[in-house]
C-alpha atoms as an extended CHARMM CRD file, in Angstrom:
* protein
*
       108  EXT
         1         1  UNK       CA              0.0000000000        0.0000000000        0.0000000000  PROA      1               0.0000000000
         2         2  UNK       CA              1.1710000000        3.5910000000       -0.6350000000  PROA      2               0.0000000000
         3         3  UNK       CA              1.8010000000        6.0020000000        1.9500000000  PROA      3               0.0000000000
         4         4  UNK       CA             -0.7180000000        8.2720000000        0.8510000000  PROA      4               0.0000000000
         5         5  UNK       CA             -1.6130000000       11.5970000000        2.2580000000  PROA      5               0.0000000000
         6         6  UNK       CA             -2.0770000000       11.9480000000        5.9230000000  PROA      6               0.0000000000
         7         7  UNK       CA             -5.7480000000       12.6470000000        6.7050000000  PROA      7               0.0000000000
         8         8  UNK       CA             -5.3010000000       11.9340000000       10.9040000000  PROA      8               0.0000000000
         9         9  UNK       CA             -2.7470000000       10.2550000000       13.4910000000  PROA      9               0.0000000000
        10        10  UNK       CA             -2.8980000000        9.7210000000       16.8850000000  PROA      10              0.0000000000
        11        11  UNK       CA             -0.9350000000        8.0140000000       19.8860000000  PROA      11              0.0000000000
        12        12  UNK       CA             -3.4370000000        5.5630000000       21.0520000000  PROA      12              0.0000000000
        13        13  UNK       CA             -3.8270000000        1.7530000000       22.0590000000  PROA      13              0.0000000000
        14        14  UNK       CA             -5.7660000000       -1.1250000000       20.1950000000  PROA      14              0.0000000000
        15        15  UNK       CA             -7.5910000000       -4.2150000000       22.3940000000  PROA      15              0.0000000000
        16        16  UNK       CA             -5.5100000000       -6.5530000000       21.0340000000  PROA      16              0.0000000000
        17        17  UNK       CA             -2.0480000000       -4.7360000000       19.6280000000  PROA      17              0.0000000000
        18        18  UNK       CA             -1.6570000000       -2.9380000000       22.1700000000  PROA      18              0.0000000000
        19        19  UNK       CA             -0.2330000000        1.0930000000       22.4140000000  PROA      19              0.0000000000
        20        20  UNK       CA              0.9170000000        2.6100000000       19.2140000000  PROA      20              0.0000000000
        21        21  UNK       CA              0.1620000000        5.2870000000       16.9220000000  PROA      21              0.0000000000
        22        22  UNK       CA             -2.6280000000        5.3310000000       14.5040000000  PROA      22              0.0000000000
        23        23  UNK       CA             -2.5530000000        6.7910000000       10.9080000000  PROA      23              0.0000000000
        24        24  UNK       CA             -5.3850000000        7.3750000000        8.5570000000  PROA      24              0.0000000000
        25        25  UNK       CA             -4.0920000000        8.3550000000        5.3880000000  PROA      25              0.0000000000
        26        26  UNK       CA             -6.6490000000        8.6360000000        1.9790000000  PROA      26              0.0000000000
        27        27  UNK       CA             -5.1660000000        5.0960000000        1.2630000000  PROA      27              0.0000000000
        28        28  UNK       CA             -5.4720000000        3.0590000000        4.2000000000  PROA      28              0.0000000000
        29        29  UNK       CA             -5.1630000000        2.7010000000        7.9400000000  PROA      29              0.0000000000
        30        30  UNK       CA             -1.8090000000        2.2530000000        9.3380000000  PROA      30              0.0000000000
        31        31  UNK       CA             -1.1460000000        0.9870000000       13.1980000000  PROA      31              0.0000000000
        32        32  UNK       CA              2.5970000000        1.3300000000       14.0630000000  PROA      32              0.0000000000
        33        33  UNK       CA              3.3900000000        0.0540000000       17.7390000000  PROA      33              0.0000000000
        34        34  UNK       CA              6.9950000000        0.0130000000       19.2700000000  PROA      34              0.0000000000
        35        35  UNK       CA              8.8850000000        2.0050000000       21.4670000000  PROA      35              0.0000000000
        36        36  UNK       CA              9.2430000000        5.8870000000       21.7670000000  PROA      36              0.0000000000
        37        37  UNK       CA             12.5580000000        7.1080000000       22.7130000000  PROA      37              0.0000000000
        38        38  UNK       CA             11.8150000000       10.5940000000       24.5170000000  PROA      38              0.0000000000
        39        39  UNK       CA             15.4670000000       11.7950000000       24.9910000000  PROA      39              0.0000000000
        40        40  UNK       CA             16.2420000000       11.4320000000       21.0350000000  PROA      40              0.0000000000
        41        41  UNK       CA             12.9970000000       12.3640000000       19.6820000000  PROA      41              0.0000000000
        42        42  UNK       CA             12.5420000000        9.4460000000       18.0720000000  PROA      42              0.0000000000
        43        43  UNK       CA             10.6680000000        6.1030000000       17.7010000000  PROA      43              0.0000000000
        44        44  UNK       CA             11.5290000000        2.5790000000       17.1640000000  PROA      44              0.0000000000
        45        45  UNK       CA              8.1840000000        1.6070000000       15.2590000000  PROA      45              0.0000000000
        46        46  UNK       CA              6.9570000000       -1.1520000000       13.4030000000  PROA      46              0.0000000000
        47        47  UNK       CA              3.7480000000       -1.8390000000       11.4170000000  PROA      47              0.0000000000
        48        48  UNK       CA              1.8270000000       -3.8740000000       13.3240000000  PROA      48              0.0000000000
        49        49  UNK       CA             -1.2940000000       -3.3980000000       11.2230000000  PROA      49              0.0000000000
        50        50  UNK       CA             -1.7720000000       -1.8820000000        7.3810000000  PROA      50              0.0000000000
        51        51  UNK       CA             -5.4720000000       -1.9260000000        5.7360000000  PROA      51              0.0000000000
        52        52  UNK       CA             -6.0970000000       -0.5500000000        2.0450000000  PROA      52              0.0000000000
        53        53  UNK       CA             -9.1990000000        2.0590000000        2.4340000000  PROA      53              0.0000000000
        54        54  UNK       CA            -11.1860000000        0.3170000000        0.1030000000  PROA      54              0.0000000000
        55        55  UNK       CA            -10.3350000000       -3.1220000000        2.5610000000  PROA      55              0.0000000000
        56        56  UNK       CA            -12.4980000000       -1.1000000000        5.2670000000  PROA      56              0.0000000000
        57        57  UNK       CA            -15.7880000000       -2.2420000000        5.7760000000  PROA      57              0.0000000000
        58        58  UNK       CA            -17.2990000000        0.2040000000        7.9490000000  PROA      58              0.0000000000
        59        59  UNK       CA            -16.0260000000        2.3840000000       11.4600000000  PROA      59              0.0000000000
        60        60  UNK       CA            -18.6790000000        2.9810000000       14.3160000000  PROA      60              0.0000000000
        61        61  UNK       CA            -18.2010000000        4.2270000000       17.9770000000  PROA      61              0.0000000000
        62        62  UNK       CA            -18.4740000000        2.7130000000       20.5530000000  PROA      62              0.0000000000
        63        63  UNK       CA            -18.4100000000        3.2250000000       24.7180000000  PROA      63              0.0000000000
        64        64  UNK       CA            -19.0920000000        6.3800000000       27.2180000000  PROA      64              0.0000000000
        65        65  UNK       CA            -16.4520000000        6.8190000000       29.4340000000  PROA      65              0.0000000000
        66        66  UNK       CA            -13.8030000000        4.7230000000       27.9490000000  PROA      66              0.0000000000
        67        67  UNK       CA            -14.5870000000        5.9060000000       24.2290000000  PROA      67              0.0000000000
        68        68  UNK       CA            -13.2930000000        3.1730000000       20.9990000000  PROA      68              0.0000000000
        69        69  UNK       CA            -13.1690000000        3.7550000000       17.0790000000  PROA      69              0.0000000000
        70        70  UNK       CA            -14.5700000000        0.1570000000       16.3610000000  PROA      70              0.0000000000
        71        71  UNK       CA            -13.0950000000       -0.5750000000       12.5230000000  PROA      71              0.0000000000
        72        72  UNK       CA            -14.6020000000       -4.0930000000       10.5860000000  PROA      72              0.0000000000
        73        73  UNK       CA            -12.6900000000       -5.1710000000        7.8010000000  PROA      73              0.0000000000
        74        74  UNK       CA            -14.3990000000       -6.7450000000        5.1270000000  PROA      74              0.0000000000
        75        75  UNK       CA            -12.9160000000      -10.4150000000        6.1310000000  PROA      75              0.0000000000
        76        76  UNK       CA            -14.3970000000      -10.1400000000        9.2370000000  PROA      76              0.0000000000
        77        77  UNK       CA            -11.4840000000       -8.9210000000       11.6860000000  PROA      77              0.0000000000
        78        78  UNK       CA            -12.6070000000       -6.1660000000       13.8780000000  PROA      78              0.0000000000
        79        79  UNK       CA             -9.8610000000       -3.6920000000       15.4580000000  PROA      79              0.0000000000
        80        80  UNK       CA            -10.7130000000       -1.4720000000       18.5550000000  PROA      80              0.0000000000
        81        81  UNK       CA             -8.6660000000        1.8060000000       19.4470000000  PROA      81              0.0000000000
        82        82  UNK       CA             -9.2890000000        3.9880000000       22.4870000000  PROA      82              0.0000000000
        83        83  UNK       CA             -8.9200000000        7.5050000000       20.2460000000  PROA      83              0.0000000000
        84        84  UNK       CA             -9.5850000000       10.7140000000       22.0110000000  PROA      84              0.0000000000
        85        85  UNK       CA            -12.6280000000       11.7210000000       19.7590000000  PROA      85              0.0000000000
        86        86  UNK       CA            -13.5220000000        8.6880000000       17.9190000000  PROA      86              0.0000000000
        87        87  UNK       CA            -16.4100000000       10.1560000000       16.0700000000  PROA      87              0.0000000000
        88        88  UNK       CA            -13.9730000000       12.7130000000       14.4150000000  PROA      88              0.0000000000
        89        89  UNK       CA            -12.0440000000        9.7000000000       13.4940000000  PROA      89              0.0000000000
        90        90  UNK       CA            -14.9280000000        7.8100000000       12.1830000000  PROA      90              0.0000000000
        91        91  UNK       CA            -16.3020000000       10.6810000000        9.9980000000  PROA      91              0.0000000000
        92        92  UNK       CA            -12.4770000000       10.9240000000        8.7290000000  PROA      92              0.0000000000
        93        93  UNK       CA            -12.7090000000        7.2740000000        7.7580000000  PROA      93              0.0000000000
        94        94  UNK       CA            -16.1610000000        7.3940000000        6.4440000000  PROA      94              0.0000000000
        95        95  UNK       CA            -14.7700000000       10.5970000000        4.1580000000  PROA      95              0.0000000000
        96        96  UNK       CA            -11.5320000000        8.1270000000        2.8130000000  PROA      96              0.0000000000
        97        97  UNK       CA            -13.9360000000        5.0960000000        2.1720000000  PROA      97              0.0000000000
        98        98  UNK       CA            -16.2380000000        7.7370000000       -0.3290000000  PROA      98              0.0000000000
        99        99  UNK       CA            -13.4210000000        9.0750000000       -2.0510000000  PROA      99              0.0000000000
       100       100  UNK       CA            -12.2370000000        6.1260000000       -2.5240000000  PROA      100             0.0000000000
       101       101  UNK       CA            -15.3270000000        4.4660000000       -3.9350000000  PROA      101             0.0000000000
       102       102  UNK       CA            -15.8730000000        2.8950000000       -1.1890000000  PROA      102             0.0000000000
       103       103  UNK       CA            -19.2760000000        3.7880000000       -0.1480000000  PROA      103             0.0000000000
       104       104  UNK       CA            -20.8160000000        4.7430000000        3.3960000000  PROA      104             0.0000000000
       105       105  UNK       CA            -19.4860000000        3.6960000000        7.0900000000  PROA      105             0.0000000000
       106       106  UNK       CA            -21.8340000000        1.9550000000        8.9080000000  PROA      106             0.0000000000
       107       107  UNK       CA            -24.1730000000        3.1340000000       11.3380000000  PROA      107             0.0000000000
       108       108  UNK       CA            -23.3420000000        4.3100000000       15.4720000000  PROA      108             0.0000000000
């Protein structure tokens, strides 16, 4: 997948990959987890997840206090990550699936 432009990013943890830093770009969805090394600014990052736009099924929300950005993939797998404003996230997502053909996000 190409990089793509950068639409949002966030540090933030998945249920199941743990804490990294999410990337929504108009190409795909990017989760990079690792280590962040503070006193030389930089990171030691890997891909630990990396989904086409079009691959994206639909985003919701999800939760009160503890708030997720649920994503479904369109082979079933369903990633949760504890965003700071997941509905701005899901709107962003639901903007990259329709310019990318991809049609409408699902419903809250």
């Amino acid at each position: 997948m190409r990089e793509g432009d950068v639409i949002m990013e966030e540090d933030c943890s998945e249920d199941k990959l743990g804490a990294g830093y999410l990337v929504l770009t108009n190409k795909g969805l990017v989760f990079y987890t690792g280590k962040a090394k503070v006193l030389t600014f930089s990171k030691d990052m890997r891909k630990a997840l990396e989904v086409p736009i079009q691959d994206v099924k639909g985003a919701r929300t999800e939760g009160f206090l503890i708030k997720k950005l649920v994503v479904e993939l369109n082979d079933g797998r369903v990633y949760k990550f504890g965003v700071l404003n997941n509905r701005k996230w899901k709107e962003a997502i639901d903007g990259a699936r329709e310019g990318a053909g991809a049609g409408k996000g699902q419903d809250e």
